[in-house]
Every structure is written in structure tokens, then in C-alpha cells.
C-alpha positions as CSV (number, residue, x, y, z in Angstrom):
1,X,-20.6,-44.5,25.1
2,X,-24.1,-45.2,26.2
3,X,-25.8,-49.1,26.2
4,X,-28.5,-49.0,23.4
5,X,-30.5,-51.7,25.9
6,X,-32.8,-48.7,27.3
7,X,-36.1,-49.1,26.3
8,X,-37.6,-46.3,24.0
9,X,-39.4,-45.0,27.2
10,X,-36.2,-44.4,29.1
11,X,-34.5,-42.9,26.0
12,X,-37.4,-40.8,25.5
13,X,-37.0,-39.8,28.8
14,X,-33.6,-39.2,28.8
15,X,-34.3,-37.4,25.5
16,X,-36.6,-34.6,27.0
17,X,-35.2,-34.3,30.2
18,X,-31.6,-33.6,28.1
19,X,-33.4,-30.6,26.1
20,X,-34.8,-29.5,29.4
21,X,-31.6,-28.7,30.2
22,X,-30.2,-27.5,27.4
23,X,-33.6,-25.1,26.8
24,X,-32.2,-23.6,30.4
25,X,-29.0,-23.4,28.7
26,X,-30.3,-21.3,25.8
27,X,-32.3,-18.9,28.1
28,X,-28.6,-18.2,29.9
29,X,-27.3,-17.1,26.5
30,X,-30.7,-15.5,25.6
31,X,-30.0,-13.5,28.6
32,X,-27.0,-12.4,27.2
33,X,-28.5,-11.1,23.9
34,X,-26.3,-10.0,21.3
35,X,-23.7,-9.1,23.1
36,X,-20.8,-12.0,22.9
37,X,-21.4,-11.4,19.2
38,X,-21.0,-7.1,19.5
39,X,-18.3,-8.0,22.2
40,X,-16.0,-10.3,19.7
41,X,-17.4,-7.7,16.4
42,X,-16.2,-4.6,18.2
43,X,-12.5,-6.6,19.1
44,X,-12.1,-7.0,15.5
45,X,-13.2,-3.6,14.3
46,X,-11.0,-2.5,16.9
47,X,-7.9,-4.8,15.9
48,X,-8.6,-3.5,12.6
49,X,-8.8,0.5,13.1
50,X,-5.4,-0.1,15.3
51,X,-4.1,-1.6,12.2
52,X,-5.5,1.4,10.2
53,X,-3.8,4.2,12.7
54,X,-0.3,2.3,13.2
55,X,0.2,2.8,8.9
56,X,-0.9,6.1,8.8
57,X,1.4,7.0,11.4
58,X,4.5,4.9,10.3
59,X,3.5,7.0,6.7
60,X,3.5,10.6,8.3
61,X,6.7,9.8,10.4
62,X,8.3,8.7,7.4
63,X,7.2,11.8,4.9
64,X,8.3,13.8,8.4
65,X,11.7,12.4,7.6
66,X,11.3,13.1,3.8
67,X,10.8,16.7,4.8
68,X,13.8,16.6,7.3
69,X,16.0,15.2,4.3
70,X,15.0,18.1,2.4
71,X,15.3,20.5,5.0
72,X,18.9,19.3,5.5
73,X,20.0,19.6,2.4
74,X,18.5,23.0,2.2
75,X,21.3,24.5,5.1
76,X,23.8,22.3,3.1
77,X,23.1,24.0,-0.2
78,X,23.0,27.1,1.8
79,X,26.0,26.9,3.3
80,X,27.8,25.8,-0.4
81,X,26.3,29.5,-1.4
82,X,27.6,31.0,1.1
83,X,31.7,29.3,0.3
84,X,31.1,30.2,-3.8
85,X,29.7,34.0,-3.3
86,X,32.8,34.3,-0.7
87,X,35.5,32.6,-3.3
88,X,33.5,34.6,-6.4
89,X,35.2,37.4,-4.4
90,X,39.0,35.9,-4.8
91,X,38.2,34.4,-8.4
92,X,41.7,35.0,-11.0
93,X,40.2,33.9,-14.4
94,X,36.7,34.0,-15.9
95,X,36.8,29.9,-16.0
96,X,37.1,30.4,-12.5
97,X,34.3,32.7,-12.5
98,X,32.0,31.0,-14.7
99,X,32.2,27.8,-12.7
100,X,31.7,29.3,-9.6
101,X,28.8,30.8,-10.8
102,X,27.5,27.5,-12.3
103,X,27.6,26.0,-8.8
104,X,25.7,28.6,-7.7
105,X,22.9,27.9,-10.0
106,X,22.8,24.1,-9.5
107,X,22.4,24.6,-5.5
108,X,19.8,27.1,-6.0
109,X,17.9,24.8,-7.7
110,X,18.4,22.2,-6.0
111,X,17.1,24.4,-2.8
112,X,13.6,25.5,-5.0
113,X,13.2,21.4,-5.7
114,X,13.9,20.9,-1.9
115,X,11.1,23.4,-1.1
116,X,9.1,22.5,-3.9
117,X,9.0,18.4,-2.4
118,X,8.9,19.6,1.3
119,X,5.3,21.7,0.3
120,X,4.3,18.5,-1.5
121,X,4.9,16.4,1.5
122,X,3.5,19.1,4.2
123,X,-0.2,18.5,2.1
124,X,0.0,15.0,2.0
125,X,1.1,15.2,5.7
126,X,-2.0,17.4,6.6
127,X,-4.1,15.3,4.5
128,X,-2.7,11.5,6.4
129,X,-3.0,13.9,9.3
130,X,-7.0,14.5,8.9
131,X,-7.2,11.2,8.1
132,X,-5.2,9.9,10.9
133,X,-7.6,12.2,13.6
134,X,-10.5,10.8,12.3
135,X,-9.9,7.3,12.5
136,X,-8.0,7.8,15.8
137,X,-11.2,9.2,16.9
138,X,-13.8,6.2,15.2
139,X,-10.9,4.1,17.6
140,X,-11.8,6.2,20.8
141,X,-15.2,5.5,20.2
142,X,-15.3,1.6,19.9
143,X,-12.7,1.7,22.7
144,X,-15.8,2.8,24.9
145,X,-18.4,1.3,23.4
146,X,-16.3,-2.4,23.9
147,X,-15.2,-1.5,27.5
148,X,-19.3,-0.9,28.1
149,X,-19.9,-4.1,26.3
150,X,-17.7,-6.4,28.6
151,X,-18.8,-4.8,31.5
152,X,-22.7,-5.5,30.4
153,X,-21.6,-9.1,29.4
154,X,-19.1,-9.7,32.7
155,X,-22.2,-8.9,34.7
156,X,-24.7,-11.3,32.8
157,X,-22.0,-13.7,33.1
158,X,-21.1,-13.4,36.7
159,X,-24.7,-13.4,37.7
160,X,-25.2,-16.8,35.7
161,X,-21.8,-18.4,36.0
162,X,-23.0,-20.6,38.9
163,X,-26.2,-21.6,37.5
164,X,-24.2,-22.4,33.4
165,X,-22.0,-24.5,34.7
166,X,-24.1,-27.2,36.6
167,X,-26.3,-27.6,33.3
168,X,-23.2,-27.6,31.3
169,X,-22.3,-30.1,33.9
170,X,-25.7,-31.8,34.0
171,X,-25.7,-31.8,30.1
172,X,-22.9,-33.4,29.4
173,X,-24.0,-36.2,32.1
174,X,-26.9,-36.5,30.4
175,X,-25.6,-37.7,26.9
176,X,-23.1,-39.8,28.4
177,X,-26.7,-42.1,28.9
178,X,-27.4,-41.5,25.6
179,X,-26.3,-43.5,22.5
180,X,-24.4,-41.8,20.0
181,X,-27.0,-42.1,17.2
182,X,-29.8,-40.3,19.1
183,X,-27.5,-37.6,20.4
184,X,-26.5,-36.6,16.7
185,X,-30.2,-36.8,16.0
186,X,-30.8,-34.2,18.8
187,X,-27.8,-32.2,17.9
188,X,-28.8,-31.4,14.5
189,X,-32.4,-30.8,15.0
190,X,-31.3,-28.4,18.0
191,X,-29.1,-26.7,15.3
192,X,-32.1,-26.5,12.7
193,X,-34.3,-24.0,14.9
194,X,-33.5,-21.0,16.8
195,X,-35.4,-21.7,20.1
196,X,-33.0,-24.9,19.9
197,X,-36.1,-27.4,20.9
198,X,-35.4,-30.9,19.7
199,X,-37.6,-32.8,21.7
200,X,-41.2,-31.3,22.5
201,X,-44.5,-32.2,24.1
202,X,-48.0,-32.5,22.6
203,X,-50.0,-29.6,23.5
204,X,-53.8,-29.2,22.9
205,X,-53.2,-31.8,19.9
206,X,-50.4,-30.4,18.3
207,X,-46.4,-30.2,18.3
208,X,-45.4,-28.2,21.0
209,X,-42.4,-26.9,18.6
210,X,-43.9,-25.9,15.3
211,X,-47.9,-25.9,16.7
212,X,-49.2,-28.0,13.6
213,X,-51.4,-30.8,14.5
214,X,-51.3,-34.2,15.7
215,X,-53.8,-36.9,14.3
216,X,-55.5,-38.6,16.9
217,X,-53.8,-42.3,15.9
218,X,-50.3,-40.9,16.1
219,X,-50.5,-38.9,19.7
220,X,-51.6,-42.7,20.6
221,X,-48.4,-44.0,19.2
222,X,-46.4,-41.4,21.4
223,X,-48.1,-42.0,24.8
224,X,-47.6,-45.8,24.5
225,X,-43.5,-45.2,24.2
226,X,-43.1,-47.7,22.2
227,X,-41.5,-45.8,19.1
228,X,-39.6,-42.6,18.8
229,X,-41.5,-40.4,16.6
230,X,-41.2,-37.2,15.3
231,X,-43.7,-34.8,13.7
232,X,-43.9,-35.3,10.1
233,X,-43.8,-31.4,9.9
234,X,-40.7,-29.9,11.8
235,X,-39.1,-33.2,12.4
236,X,-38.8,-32.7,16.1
237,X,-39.1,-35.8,18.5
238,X,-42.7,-35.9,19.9
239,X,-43.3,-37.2,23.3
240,X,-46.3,-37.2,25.9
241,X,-46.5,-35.2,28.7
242,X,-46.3,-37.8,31.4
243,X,-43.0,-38.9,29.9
244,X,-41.2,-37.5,33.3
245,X,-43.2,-38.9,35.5
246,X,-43.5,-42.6,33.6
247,X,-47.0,-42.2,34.3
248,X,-49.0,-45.0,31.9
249,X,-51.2,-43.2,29.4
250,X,-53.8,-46.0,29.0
251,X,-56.3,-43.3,31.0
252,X,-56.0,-40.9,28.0
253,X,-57.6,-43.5,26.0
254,X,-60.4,-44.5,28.0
């Protein structure tokens, strides 16, 4: 945790030089665009398409083995014809006869139901089928478009790898020298705006973050150091230009 016996110039300085760092920082990831975000989208679209194909297949294999069920009993029935038409020929009695023929009747149709379920399963097969191809395909497609997404990103990253992790280094240095309270400050006014600028300069009279401007009397407050203050519009921490080089400001006044 950092002492809190710096005097508002060093923090100040410590302050901007921090976001100097951390503006490189957000230029790295500017550099990389979108694409972490379309990298990680695409791996969850993908995850869930995957998801999506594995069903529909585990449903058509298992209406497959509906059909082969059917199909089965099919040569089974066929086969019980077969035995009652060659024992109608032997038959004694007309019970005999008339059971027989019964049996006959049941298996055939219990064959027409067989065929009747196997057609009904063959359409919902060709229709999971369809269904199946075209998401198989939508699959393919992020497939590639992810692979060309990792490659584009692996190269941003590779190219700036060096250069990301001495600021992330240099960063986290840098708030090790900063107190807690001003580094939460910082934090939440970096999360506030997109550019990520926290601590700005005055340029040509006005807030270097949101360009409105600064009264005479209060751009004397900042060069003196004496005060942390922020702009009463965005709330951003105002400092002078000079604040790197601890050059004195009196001059500006004279």
C-alpha cells in the first residue's frame, strides 16, 4: 500500500504518468478491435451449434433404431406366415383352421403397423436429416470464420506481446505508489469513458477529456498543484501540462 505523505504534486504526477501508461495500454487493445469479443462470441456459437448437431444426431440414430425394430419384427412376422400357411396345409378340424387363420391376420397387421411407423419415422428422419445438414453446415462456417479470427488476433497479439507486458508491468508499479483512495478514483472514472482517460491536461483552456472550458481562476488552481481537481463537467482529474517535468507555473501567470 502506498504512503499518503506525497505531496499533491507528486500524486498528480504519479497520477498522469499512470494513465500514460494505461492510455498505451488501451491503444494495444484498440489495435485489436473487436476481435477478442468475435473470438470468445464465435466459441460460444460454436459450443452451441455442436450442442445443436450432437441431439439431432443421437435423435436420428435412435428413430434409425426405431425403424430397425420395426424392420425386425417385419421378417419375424414374416417368417410366423410362412409356419401358419405351411401348418394351414396339415390342419384336422375347423378350430384348428380358424385359429390358424386368426394368426395369420394379427401378423399381417402387425406387419402394415410396422410399415405404417417405419414411413412415419423415414419423414421425420429426412426432415432431422435437413435440419441436421443445415446446421452442420452454419457449424462449418463459424469453424472458419473462428480459425481466421485467432489467427488475426494471434498476430495482433504476438506483434504486441512484448510491448503489453512491460506496461502491464509498468502499471501495476505505478499504483503500488499510489494510495488506495486515488487509485479507485482513477479506476472508476477510467471505467466511466471509452477512451479510458482519467487524468487529462488543459488544452487551449479547456479539459483535454470532454473539451469544455476552464475558467481562468481554476487552471490557476491546477498549475499551483496544490489541490487535486477535476472538471466540474466530466469529473476527470485536471492537471497542467508541466506536471512531468515539475516545471513551476508561476511564468504562466506573469
Amino acid at each position: 500500500m502506498a504512503t499518503e505523505n506525497n505531496t499533491v504534486a507528486e500524486k498528480l504526477k504519479k497520477l498522469f504518468e499512470l494513465q500514460q501508461i494505461d492510455s498505451e495500454l488501451d491503444q494495444i487493445e484498440v489495435l485489436k478491435g473487436e476481435l477478442p469479443i468475435e473470438v470468445s462470441d464465435l466459441e460460444d456459437t460454436i459450443a452451441g451449434l455442436d450442442k445443436r448437431v450432437n441431439k439431432l444426431q443421437g435423435e436420428i440414430d435412435e428413430l434409425n433404431d426405431t425403424v430397425s425394430g420395426h424392420e425386425a419384427a417385419i421378417k419375424e412376422a414374416e417368417s410366423l406366415i410362412e409356419r401358419y400357411n405351411t401348418q394351414l396345409d396339415n390342419v384336422k378340424n375347423n378350430r384348428e383352421y380358424d385359429a390358424l387363420t386368426k394368426e395369420l391376420e394379427i401378423q399381417k397387421l402387425d406387419i402394415q403397423l410396422a410399415e405404417k411407423r417405419i414411413r412415419e419415422a423415414n419423414v421425420t428422419i429426412a426432415g432431422k436429416e435437413e435440419t441436421l445438414g443445415a446446421a452442420q453446415e452454419r457449424l462449418d462456417k463459424k469453424k472458419k470464420d473462428l480459425e481466421i479470427k485467432k489467427v488475426e488476433l494471434e498476430e495482433i497479439s504476438a506483434a504486441t506481446a512484448k510491448k503489453e507486458k512491460e506496461l502491464r508491468a509498468a502499471s501495476e508499479k505505478k499504483r503500488k505508489g499510489i494510495e488506495d483512495r486515488l487509485i479507485n478514483a482513477y479506476d472508476r472514472i477510467r471505467e466511466r469513458y471509452r477512451n479510458g482517460l482519467a487524468v487529462v491536461t488543459v488544452e487551449r483552456d479547456s479539459c483535454g477529456g470532454c473539451f469544455n472550458q476552464i475558467p481562468p481562476q481554476v487552471q490557476l488552481e491546477i498549475s499551483m498543484r496544490k489541490n487535486i481537481i477535476a472538471c466540474e463537467h466530466c469529473g476527470r482529474v485536471l492537471v497542467d501540462d508541466h506536471i512531468l517535468t515539475g516545471e513551476p507555473q508561476e511564468k504562466e501567470k506573469a
